[in-house]
Backbone as JSON Lines, residues from 0, in Angstrom:
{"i":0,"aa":"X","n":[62.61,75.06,32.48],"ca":[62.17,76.1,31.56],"c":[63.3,76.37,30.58]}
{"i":1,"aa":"X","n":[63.22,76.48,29.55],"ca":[64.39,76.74,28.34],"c":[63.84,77.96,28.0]}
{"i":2,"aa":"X","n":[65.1,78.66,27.9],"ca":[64.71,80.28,27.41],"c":[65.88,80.03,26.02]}
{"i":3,"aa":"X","n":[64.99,80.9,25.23],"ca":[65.84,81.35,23.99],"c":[65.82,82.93,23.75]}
{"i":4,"aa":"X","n":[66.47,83.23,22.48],"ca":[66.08,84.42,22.29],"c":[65.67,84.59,20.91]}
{"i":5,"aa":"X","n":[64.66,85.34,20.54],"ca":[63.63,85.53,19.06],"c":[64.07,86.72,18.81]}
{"i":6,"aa":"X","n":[64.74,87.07,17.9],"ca":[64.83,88.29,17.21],"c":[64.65,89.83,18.52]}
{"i":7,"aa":"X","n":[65.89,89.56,19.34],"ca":[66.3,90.53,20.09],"c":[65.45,90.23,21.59]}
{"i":8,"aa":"X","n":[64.26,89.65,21.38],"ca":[63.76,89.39,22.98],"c":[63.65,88.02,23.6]}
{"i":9,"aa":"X","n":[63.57,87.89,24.44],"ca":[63.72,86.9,25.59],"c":[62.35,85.82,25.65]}
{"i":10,"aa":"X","n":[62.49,84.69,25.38],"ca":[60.54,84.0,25.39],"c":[61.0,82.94,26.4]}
{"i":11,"aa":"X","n":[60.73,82.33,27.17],"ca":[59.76,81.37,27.74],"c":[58.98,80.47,27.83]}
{"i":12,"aa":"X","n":[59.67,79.11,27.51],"ca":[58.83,77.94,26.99],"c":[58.67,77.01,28.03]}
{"i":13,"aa":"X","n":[57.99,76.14,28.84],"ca":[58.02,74.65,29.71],"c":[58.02,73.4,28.79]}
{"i":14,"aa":"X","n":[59.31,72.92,28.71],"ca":[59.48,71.72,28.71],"c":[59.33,70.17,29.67]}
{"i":15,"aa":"X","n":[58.58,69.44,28.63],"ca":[58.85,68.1,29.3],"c":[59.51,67.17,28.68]}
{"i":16,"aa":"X","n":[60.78,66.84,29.32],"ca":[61.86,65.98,28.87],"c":[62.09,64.71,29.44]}
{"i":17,"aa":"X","n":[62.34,63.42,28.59],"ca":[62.47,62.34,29.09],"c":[63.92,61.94,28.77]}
{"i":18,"aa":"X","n":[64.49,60.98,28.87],"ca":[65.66,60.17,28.45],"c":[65.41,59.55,27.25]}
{"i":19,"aa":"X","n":[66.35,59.75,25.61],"ca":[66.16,59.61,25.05],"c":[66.26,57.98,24.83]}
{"i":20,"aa":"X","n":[67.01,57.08,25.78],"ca":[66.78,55.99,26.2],"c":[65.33,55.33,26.55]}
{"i":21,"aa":"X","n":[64.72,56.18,27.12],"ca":[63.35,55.69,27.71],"c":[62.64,55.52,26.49]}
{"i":22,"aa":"X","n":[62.61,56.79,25.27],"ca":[61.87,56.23,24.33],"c":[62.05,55.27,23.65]}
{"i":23,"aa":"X","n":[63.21,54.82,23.27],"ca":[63.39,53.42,22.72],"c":[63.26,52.5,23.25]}
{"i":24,"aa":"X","n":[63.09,52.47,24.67],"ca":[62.86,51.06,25.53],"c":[61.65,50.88,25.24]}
{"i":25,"aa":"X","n":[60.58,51.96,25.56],"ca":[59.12,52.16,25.1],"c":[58.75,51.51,23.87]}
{"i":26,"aa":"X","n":[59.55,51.41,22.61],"ca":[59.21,51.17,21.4],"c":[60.35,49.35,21.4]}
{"i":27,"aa":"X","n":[60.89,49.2,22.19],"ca":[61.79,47.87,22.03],"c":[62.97,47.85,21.36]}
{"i":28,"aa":"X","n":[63.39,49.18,21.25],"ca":[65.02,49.37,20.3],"c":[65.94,50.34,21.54]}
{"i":29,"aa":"X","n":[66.99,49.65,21.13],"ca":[68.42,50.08,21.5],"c":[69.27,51.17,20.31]}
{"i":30,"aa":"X","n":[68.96,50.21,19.07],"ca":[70.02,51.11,17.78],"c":[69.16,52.38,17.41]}
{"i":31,"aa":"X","n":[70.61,53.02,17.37],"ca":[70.45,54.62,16.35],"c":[71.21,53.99,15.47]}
{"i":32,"aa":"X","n":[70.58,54.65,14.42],"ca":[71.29,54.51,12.97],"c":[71.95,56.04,12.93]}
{"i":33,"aa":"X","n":[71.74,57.07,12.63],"ca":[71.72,59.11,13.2],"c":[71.14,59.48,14.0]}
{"i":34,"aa":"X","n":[72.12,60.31,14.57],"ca":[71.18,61.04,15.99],"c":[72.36,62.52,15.74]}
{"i":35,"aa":"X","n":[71.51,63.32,15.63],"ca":[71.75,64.8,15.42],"c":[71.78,65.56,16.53]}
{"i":36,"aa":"X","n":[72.51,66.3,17.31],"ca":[72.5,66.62,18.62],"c":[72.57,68.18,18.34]}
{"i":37,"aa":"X","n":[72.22,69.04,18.42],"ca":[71.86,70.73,18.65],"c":[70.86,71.57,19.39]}
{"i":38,"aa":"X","n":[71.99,71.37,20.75],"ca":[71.05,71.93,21.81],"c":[71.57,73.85,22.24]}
{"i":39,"aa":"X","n":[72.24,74.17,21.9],"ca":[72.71,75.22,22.11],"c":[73.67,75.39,23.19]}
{"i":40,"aa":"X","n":[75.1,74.77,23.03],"ca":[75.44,74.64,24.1],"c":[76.05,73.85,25.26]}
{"i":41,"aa":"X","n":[74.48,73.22,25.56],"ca":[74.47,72.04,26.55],"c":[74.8,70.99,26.06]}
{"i":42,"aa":"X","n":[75.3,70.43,24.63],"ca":[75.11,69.39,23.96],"c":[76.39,68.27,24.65]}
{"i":43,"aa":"X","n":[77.4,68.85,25.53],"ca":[78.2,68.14,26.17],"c":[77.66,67.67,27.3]}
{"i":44,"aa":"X","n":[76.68,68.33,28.05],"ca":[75.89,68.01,29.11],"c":[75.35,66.5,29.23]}
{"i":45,"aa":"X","n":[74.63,66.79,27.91],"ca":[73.74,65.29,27.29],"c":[74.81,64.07,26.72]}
{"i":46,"aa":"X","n":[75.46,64.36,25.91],"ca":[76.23,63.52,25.69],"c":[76.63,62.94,26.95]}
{"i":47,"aa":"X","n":[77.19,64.01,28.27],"ca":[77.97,63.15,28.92],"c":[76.91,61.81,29.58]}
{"i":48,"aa":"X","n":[75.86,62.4,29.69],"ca":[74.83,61.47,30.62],"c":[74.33,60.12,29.56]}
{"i":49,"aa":"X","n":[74.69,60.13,28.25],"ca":[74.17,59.06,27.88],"c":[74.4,57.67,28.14]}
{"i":50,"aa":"X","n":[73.87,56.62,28.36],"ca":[74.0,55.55,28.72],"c":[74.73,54.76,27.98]}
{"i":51,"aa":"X","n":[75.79,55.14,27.05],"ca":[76.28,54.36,25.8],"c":[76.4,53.0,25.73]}
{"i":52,"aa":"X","n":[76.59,52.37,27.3],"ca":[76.63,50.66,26.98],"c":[75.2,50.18,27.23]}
{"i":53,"aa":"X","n":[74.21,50.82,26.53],"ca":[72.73,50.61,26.59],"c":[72.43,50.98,25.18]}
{"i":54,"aa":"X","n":[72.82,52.26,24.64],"ca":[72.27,52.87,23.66],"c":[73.34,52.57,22.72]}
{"i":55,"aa":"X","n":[73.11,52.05,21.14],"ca":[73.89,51.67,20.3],"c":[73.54,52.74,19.08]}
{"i":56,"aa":"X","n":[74.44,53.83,19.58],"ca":[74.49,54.83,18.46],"c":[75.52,54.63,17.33]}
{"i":57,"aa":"X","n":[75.41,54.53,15.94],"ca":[76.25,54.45,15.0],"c":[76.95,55.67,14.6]}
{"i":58,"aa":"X","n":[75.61,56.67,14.27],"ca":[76.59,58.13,13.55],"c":[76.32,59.34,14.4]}
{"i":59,"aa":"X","n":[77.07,59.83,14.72],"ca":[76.57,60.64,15.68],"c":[76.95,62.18,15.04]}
{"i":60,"aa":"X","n":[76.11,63.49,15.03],"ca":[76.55,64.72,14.09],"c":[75.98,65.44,16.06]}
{"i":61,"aa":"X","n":[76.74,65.97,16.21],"ca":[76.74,67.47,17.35],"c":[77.66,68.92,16.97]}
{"i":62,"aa":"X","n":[76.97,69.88,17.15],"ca":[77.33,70.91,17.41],"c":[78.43,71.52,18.48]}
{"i":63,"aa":"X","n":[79.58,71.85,17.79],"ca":[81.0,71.95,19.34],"c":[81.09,73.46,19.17]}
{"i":64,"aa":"X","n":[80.77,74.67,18.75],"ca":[81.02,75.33,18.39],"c":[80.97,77.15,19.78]}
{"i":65,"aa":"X","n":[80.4,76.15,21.15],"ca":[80.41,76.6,22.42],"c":[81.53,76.82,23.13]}
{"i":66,"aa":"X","n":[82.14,76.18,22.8],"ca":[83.64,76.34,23.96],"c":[83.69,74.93,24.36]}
{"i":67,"aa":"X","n":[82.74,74.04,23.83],"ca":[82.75,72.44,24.73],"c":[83.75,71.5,23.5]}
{"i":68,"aa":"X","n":[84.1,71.79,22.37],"ca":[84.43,71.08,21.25],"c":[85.97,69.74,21.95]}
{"i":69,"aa":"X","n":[86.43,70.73,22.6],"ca":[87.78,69.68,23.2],"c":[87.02,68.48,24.18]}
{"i":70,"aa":"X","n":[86.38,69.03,25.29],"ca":[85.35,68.62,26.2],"c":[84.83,66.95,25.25]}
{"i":71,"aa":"X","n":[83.91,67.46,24.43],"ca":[83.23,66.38,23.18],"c":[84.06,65.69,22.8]}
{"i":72,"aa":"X","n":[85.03,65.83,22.22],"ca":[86.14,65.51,21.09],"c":[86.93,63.95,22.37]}
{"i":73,"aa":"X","n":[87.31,64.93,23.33],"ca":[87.91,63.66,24.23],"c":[86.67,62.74,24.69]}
{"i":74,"aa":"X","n":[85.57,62.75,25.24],"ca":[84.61,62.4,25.65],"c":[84.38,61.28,24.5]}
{"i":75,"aa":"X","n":[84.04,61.34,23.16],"ca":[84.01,60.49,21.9],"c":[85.07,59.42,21.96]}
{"i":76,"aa":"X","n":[86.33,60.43,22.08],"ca":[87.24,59.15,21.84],"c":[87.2,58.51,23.08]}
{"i":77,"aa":"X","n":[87.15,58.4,24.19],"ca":[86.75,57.52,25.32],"c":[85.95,56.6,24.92]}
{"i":78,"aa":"X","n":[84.6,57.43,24.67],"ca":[83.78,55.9,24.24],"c":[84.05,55.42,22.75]}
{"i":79,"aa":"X","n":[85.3,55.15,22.31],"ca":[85.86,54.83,21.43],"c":[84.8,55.01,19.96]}
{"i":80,"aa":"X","n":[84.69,56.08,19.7],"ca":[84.11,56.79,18.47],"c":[85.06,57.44,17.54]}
{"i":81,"aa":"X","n":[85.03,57.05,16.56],"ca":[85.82,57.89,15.89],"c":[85.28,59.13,14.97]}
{"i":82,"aa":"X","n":[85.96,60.02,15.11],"ca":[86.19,61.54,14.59],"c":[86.22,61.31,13.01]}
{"i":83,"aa":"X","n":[85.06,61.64,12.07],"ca":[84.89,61.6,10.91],"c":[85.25,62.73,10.41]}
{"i":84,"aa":"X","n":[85.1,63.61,10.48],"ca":[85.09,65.42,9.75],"c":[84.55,66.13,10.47]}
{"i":85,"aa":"X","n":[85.0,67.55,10.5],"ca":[84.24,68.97,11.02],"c":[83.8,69.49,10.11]}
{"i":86,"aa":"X","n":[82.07,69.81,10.33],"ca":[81.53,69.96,8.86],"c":[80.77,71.58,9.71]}
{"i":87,"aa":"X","n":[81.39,72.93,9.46],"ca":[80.87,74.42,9.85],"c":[81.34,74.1,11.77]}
{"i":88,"aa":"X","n":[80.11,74.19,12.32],"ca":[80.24,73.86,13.77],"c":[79.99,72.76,13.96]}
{"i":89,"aa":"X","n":[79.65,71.96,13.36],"ca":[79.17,70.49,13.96],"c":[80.41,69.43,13.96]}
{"i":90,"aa":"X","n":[80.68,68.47,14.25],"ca":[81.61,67.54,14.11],"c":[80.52,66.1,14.2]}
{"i":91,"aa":"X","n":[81.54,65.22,13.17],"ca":[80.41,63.94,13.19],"c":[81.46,62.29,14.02]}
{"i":92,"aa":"X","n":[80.98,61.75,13.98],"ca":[81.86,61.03,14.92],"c":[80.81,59.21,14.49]}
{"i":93,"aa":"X","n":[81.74,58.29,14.23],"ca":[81.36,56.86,13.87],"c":[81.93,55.88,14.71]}
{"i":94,"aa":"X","n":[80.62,55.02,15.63],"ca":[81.09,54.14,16.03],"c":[81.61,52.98,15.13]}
{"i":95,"aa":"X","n":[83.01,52.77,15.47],"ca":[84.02,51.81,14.8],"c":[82.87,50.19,14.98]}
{"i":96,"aa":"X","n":[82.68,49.18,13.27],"ca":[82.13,48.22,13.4],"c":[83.08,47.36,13.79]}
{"i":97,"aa":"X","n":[81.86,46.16,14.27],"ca":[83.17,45.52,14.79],"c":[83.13,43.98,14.14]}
């Protein structure tokens, strides 16, 4: 269940979530060309679980602006991404061609 909040009160939504992997297997692709990540938060969560030597993401834009930004920031450069600019809260990050 994902809760947000609407203009001072509390709502209540059911989600059904898959692996954003699964949908591209479904369709026969591996490459991202952009993938925009703004989950409120959790966006280090997801990142950490992605399958990266499966999924061939090029540009990647997430939101660090939680307390996770160091968390992200090292996590990127591990999977050897490089740190393009901090653009407000988001930071964008390019896998190096090879």
């Amino acid at each position: 269940i994902a809760r947000y909040q609407k203009r001072g009160g509390n709502k209540a939504q059911l989600l059904i979530c898959f692996p954003l992997e699964s949908f591209l297997r479904a369709v026969g692709q591996s490459k991202v060309d952009y993938f925009s990540l703004d989950i409120e938060g959790l966006d280090y969560s997801v990142l950490s679980i992605i399958p990266w030597d499966i999924l061939d993401i090029q540009v990647l834009m997430v939101e660090t602006n939680k307390g996770t930004r160091n968390k992200i920031l090292k996590l990127m450069a591990d999977k050897k991404y490089q740190h393009v600019k901090k653009i407000g809260v988001d930071d964008i990050f390019e896998k190096p061609r090879k």
